[in-house]
C-alpha positions in Angstrom: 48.1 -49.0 -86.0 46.3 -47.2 -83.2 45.4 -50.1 -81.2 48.4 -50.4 -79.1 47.5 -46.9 -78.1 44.4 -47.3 -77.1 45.2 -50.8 -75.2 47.3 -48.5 -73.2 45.3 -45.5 -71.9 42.5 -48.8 -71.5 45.1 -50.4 -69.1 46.2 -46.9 -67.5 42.6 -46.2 -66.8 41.8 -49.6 -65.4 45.0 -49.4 -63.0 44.2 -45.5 -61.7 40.3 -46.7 -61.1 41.7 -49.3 -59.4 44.2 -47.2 -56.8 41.4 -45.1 -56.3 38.8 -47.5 -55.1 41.2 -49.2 -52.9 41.9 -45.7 -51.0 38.0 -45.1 -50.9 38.0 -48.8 -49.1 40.6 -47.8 -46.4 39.2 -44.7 -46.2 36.4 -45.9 -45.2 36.9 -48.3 -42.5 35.9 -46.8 -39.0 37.2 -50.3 -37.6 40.9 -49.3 -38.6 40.8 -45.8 -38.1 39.7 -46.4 -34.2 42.3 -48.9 -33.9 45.4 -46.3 -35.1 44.0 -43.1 -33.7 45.2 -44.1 -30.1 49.0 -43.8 -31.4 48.6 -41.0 -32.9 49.7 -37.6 -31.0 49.5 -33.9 -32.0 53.3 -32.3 -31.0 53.3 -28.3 -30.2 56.4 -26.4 -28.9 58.0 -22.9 -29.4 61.7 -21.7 -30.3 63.6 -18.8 -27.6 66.7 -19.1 -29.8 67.5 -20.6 -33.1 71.0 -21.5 -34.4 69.6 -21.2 -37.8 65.5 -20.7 -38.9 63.2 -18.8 -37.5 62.0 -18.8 -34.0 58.5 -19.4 -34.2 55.8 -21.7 -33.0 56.3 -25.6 -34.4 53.4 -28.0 -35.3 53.8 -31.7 -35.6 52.8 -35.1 -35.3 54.0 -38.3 -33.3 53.3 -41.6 -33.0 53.3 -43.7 -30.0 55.9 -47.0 -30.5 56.8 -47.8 -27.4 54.2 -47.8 -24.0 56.5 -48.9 -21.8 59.5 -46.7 -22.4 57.0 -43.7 -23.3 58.9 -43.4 -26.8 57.4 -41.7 -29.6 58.3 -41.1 -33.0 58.3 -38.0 -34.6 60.7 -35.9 -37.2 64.1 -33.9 -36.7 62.5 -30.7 -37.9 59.4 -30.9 -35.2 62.3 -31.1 -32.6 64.1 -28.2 -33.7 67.4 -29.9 -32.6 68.9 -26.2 -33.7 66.7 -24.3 -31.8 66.3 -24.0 -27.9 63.1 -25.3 -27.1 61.8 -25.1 -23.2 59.1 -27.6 -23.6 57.2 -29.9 -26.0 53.3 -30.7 -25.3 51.6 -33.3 -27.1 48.1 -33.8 -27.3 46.3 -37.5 -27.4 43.4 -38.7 -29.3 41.5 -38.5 -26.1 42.6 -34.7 -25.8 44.6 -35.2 -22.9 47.9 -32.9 -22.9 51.3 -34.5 -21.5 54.4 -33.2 -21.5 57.7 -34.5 -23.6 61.0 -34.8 -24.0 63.5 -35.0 -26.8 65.8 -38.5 -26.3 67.3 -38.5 -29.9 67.4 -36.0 -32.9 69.1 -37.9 -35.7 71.7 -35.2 -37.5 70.6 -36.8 -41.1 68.0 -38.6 -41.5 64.6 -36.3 -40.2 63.5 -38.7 -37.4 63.6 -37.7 -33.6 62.6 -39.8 -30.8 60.4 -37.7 -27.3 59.6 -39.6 -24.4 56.3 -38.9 -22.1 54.1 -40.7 -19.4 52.2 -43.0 -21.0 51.7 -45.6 -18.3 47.9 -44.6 -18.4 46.8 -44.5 -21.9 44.5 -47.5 -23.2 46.9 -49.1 -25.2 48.2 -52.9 -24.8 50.0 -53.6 -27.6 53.2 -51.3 -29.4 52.3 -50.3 -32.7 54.0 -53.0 -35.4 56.5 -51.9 -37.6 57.8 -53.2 -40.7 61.0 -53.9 -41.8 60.2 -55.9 -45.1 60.8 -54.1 -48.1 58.1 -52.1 -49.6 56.6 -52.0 -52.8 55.3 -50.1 -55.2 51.6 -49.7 -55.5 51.1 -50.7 -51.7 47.7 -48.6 -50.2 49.2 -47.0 -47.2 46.7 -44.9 -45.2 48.2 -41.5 -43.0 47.1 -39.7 -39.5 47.8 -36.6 -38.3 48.0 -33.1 -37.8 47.6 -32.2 -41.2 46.6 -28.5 -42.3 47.4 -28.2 -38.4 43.7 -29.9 -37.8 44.2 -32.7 -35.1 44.3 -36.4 -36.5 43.3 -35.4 -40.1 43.1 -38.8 -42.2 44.7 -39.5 -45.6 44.9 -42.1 -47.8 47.6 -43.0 -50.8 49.7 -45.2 -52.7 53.2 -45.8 -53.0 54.5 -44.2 -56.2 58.1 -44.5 -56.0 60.7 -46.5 -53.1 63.8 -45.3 -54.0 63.9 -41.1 -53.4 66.5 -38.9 -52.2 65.4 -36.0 -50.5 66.4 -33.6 -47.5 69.2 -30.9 -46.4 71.2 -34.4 -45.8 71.1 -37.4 -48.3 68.1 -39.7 -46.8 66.1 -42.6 -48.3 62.7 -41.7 -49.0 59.5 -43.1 -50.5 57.3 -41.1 -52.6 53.5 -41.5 -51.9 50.5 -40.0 -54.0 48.6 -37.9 -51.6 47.5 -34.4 -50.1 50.0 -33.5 -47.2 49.6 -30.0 -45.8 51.5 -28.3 -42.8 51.4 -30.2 -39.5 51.5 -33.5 -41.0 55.3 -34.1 -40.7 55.8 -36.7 -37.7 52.7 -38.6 -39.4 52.7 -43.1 -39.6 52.4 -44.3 -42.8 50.5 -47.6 -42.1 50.1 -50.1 -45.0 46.5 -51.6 -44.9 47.6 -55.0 -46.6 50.4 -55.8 -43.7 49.0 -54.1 -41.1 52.2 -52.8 -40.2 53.8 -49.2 -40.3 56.4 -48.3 -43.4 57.1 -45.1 -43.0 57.3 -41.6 -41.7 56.2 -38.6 -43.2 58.4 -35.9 -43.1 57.8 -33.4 -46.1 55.4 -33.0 -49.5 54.8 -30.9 -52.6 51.4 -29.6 -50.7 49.3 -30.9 -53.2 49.8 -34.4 -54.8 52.9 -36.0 -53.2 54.3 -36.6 -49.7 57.3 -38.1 -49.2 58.4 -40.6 -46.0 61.1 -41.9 -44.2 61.4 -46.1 -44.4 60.5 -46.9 -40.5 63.8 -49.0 -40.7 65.6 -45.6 -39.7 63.5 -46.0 -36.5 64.0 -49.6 -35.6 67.2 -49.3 -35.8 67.7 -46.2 -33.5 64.5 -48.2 -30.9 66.6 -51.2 -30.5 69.2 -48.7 -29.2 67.5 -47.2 -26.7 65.9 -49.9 -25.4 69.6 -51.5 -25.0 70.1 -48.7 -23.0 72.8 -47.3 -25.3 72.8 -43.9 -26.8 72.0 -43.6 -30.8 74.8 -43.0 -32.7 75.3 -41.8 -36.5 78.1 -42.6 -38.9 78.9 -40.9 -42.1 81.3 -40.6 -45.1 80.5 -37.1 -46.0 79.1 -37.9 -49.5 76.1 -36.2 -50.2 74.4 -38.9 -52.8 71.5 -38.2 -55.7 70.3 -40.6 -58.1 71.8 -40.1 -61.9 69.8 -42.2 -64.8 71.9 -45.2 -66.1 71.5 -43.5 -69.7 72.7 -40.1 -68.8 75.7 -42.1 -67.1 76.3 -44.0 -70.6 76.4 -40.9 -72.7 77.9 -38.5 -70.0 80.7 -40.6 -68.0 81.8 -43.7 -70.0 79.8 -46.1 -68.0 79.2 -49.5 -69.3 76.2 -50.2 -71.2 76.5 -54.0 -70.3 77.1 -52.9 -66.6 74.0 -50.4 -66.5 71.9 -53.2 -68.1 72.9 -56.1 -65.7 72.1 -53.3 -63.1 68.7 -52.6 -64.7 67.9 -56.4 -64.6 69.0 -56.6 -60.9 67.2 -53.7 -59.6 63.7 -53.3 -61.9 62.2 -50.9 -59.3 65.1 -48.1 -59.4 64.1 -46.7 -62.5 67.4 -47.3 -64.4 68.9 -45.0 -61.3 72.1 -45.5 -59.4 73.5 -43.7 -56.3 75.8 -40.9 -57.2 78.3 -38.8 -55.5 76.6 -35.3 -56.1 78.9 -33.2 -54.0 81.2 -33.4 -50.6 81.2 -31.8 -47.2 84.7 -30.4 -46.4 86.7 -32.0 -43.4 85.2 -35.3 -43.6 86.5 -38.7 -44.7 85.0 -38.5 -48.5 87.3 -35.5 -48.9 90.4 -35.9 -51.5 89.1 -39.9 -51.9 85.5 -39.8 -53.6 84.9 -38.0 -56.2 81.7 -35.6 -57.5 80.1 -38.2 -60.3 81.5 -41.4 -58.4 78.7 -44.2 -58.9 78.8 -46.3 -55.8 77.6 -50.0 -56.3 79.0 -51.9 -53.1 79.9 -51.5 -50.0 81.5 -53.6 -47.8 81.7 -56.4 -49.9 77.4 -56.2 -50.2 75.7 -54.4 -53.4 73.1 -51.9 -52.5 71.9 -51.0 -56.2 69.4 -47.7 -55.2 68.8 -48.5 -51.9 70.5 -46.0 -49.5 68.8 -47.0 -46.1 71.0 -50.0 -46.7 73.9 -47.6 -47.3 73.7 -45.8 -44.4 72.9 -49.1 -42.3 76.2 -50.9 -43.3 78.2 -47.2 -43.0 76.3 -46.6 -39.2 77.5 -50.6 -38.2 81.2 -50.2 -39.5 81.4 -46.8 -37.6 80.2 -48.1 -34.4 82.4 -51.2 -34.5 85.6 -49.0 -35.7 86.4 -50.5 -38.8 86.7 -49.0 -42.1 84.1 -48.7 -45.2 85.2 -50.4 -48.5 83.5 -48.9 -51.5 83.5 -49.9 -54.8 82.6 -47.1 -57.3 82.6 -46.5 -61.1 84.6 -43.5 -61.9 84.5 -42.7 -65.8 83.7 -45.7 -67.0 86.7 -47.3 -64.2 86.0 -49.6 -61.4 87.5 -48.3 -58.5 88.1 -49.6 -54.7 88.0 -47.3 -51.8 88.8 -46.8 -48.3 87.4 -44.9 -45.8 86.7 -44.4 -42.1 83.5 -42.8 -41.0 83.1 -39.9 -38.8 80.7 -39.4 -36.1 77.8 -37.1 -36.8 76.8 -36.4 -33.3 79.5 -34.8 -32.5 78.5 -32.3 -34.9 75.2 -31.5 -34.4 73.9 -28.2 -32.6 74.3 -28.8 -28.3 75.4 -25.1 -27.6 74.7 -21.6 -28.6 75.7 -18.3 -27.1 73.5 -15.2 -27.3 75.7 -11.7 -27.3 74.9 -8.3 -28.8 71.6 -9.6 -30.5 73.2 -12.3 -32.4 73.4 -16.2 -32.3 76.1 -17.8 -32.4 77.1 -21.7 -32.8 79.6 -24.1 -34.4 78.7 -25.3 -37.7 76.8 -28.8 -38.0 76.4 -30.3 -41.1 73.9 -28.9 -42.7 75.4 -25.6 -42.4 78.4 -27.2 -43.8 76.4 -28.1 -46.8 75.3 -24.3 -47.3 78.0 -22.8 -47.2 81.5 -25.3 -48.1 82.8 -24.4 -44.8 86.6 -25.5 -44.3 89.0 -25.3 -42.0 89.5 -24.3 -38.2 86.8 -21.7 -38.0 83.5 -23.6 -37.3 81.3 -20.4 -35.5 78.5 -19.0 -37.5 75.9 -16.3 -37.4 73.1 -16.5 -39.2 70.7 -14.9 -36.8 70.7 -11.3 -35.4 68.0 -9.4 -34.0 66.2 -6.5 -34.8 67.8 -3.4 -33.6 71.1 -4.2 -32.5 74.4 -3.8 -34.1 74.9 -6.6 -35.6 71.7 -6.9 -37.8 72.9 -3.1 -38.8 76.5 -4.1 -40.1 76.4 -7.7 -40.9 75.0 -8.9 -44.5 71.9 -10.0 -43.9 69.9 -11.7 -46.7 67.4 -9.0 -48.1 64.5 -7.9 -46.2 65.4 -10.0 -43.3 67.2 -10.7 -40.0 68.9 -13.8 -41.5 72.5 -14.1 -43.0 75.1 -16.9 -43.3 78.4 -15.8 -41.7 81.9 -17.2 -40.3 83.3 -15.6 -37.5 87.3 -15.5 -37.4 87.7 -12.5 -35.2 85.9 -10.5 -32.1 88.2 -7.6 -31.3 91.6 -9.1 -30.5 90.7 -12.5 -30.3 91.1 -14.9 -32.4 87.9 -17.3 -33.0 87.5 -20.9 -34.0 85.0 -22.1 -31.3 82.4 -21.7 -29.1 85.4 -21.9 -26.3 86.9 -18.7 -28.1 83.8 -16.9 -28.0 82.6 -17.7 -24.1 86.6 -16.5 -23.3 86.5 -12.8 -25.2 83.0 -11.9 -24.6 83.5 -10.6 -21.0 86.3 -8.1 -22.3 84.3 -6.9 -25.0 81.8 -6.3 -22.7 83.6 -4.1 -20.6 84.1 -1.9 -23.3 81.2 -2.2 -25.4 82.7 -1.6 -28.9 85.0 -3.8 -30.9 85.8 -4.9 -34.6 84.0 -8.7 -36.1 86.3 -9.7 -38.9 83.8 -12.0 -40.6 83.7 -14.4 -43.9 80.2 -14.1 -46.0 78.6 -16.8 -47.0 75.6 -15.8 -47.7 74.9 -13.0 -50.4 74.5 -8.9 -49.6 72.2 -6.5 -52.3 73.8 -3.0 -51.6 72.1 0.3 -52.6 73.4 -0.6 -56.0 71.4 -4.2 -56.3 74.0 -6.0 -56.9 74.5 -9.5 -55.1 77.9 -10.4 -54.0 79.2 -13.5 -53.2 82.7 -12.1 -51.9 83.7 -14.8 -49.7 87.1 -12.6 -48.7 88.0 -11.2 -44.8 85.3 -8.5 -44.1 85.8 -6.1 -40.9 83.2 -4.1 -39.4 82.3 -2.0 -36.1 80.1 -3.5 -33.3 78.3 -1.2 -30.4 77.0 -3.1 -27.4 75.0 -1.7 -25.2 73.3 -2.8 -21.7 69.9 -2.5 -23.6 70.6 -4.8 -25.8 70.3 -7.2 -23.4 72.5 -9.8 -21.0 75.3 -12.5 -22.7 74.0 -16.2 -22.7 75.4 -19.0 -23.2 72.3 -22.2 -24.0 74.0 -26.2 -23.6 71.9 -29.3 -24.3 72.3 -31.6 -21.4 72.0 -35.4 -22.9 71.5 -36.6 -19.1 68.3 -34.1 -18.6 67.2 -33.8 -22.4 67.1 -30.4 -21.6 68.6 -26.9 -22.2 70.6 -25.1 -19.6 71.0 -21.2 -19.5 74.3 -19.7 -18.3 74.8 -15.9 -18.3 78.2 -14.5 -18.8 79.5 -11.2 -17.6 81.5 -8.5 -18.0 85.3 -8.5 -16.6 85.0 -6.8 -13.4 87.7 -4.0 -13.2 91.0 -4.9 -10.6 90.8 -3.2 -7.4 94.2 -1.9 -6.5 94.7 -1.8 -2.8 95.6 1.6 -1.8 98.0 1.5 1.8 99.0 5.1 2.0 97.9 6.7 5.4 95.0 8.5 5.5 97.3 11.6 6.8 99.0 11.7 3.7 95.7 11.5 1.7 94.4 15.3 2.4 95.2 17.5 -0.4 94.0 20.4 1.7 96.6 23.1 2.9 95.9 24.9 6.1 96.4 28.8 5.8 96.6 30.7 9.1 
């Protein structure tokens, strides 16, 4: 009775023994390791101003793909698109430093492209990438800056090609491996193909690593090398995975439906795309719905596969058409139409410094946080130490962070960036004014209670000349850089005064 038992952990044995001598092989192959190394770079850079994180120091890795054009890979997060950075370095494997800039931050998927001078490097060839699909159980070997050590190595396999994970829904592929901080930006090369798969761009720090399908980077390279700028199309549906059996019991999905799906598409793990919540103000508003199971688009099915997804969404958007969806809804097989929105057009580009505190119009993922809706789009989530705002605003505990919507400075009404560059020269002048504020975020008072009172707030600002001059920080997408303006106060009228200067003496002679 036990032997079917015993057959197993026999098999399970055999098949882990066998993973791990494969990664000893590629581990071990100075031939390979001398051929990638060249690609690889090491990508430093600090933050002056953060929409939302912290301004600190940022550690990455890159990889070179194009020699020509000087393009290298990299992720979203090592490019602090949010953040106002003066100047990216990157270090090559021969320990030269060159200087980069950032082409392309992609608003959802974590993949950025910087461009250097790379006209005298030893390289002849581009890297290759893949765009076949990957498998399961492929040996993939990584470099990079991992535990912030330059061009660390690491092998792994290929546990899982269908994830989900990020502050936006992304495809990912889940490999079985170490990955520490300063990794993210890393190749994942498959040894078999001899082609890159992937991109790493976060982990567990300590047996899984998760990676971007390179297809999110062809796609944006052929772009850029048609001279065009990158553009990203969504729906506004953030998308998890829900188990086929969970669907059965839970929304009246089909049994014979999930197992056709099952048979179709053996490597998602009896998992289909979901509709796990939606961004207000976007096209998936008031037509999808939370626990929508989406099985085509566009005529095409796409079964787990969400890099396909985006693709079709990304071609419809550019081409101006519409996105037709077909969903299960409770059981119901439902047709949809939408039209997708831009996502550019929301990211961070501008930021104004006043008082201490940062403020900017909300992208995305700050949309996501806090269910933002409507005309007010300016946020504050930073504030520095010591000023005004950090004293009266409702910062997270034991921080100088908090999650805030602007809808007033003083007298002015405030929706944008635009409405904030216009009343900051008046409130200067004067120095103190009322912030009528929404709170996103939470508050523990002296009573330790946390309160999610989303309600109008109003409280007192003082601004002071110490705390520093009014800036206003644009990305130029000409220069890929970061311009600094500095706006000041309203200068007071001068009335001009014609009476004669006779008239002006208030002196009265007394003989």
């Amino acid at each position: 009775m036990q032997l079917p038992s015993i057959l197993f952990k026999l098999t399970k044995v055999i098949f882990v023994s066998f993973i791990f001598l494969s990664s000893l092989f590629c581990s071990t192959n100075p031939k390979l390791l001398a051929k990638l190394q060249p690609y690889v770079v090491s990508i430093k850079s600090r933050s002056v101003v953060a929409a939302y994180g912290d301004v600190s120091p940022i550690a990455g890795t890159g990889f070179i793909v194009d020699i020509k054009n000087g393009y290298i890979f990299s992720n979203a997060h090592v490019a602090a698109g949010n953040k106002v950075v003066p100047e990216y370095v990157a270090t090559l494997s021969t320990g030269k430093e060159i200087i980069l800039k950032l082409i392309y931050s992609d608003p959802a998927a974590d993949i950025a492209v910087f461009q250097g001078d790379l006209q005298n490097i030893e390289l002849k060839n581009d890297m290759p990438l893949s765009d076949s699909p990957v498998h399961i159980g492929t040996n993939v070997l990584i470099i990079g800056k991992n535990e912030n050590r330059h061009f660390s190595t690491q092998t792994g396999v290929v546990a899982n090609t269908n994830e989900i994970e990020g502050h936006l829904p992304q495809h990912a592929m889940r490999i079985s491996l170490n990955m520490q901080g300063g990794g993210s930006g890393s190749l994942v090369y498959d040894v078999t193909s001899e082609k890159v798969i992937g991109i790493i761009f976060a982990s567990n720090l300590s047996t899984s690593a998760f990676a971007l399908p390179i297809t999110y980077g062809i796609d944006i390279l052929k772009v850029l090398k048609a001279g065009k700028e990158p553009k990203k199309f969504g729906l506004g549906a953030i998308l998890h995975y829900a188990a086929l059996d969970d669907l059965i019991k839970y929304y009246s999905f089909s049994e014979e439906l999930a197992n056709d799906y099952a048979k179709k598409y053996p490597d998602s793990f009896r998992r289909v795309l979901k509709v796990h919540s939606i961004l207000p103000d976007t096209p998936a508003e008031g037509v999808l719905e939370v626990g929508d199971c989406i099985l085509e688009i566009d005529g095409k099915e796409i079964g787990p596969n969400l890099y396909k997804m985006d693709k079709i969404v990304n071609e419809l958007g550019e081409a101006g058409k519409k996105v037709e969806l077909l969903v299960v809804r409770y059981g119901e097989k439902l047709k949809l139409t939408l039209t997708p929105y831009n996502m550019n057009e929301r990211q961070v580009s501008r930021m104004i410094v006043f008082g201490g505190a940062t403020f900017f119009e909300a992208d995305d993922v700050m949309v996501r946080r806090s269910g933002l809706k409507g005309k007010n789009r300016v946020l504050i989530t930073n504030a520095r130490l010591g000023s005004s705002f950090i004293e009266k605003l409702p910062m997270f505990p034991g921080s100088n962070q908090a999650l805030i919507c602007v809808e007033k400075l003083g007298k002015y009404d405030i929706c944008t960036l635009d409405d904030v560059a216009k009343a900051i020269p008046s409130l200067l002048e004067n120095g103190r004014f009322t912030i009528a504020f929404r709170n996103y975020g939470i508050k523990i008072g002296y009573d330790e209670k946390v309160i999610f009172n989303q309600g109008r707030l109003l409280e007192e600002i003082n601004v002071f000349e110490q705390d520093g001059a009014a800036e206003e920080f644009k990305f130029d997408k000409t220069t890929h850089q970061w311009s600094l303006n500095k706006i000041q106060p309203e200068v007071p009228k001068m009335e001009l005064d014609l009476t004669p200067r006779a008239e002006k003496s208030s002196l009265t002679m007394v003989s």
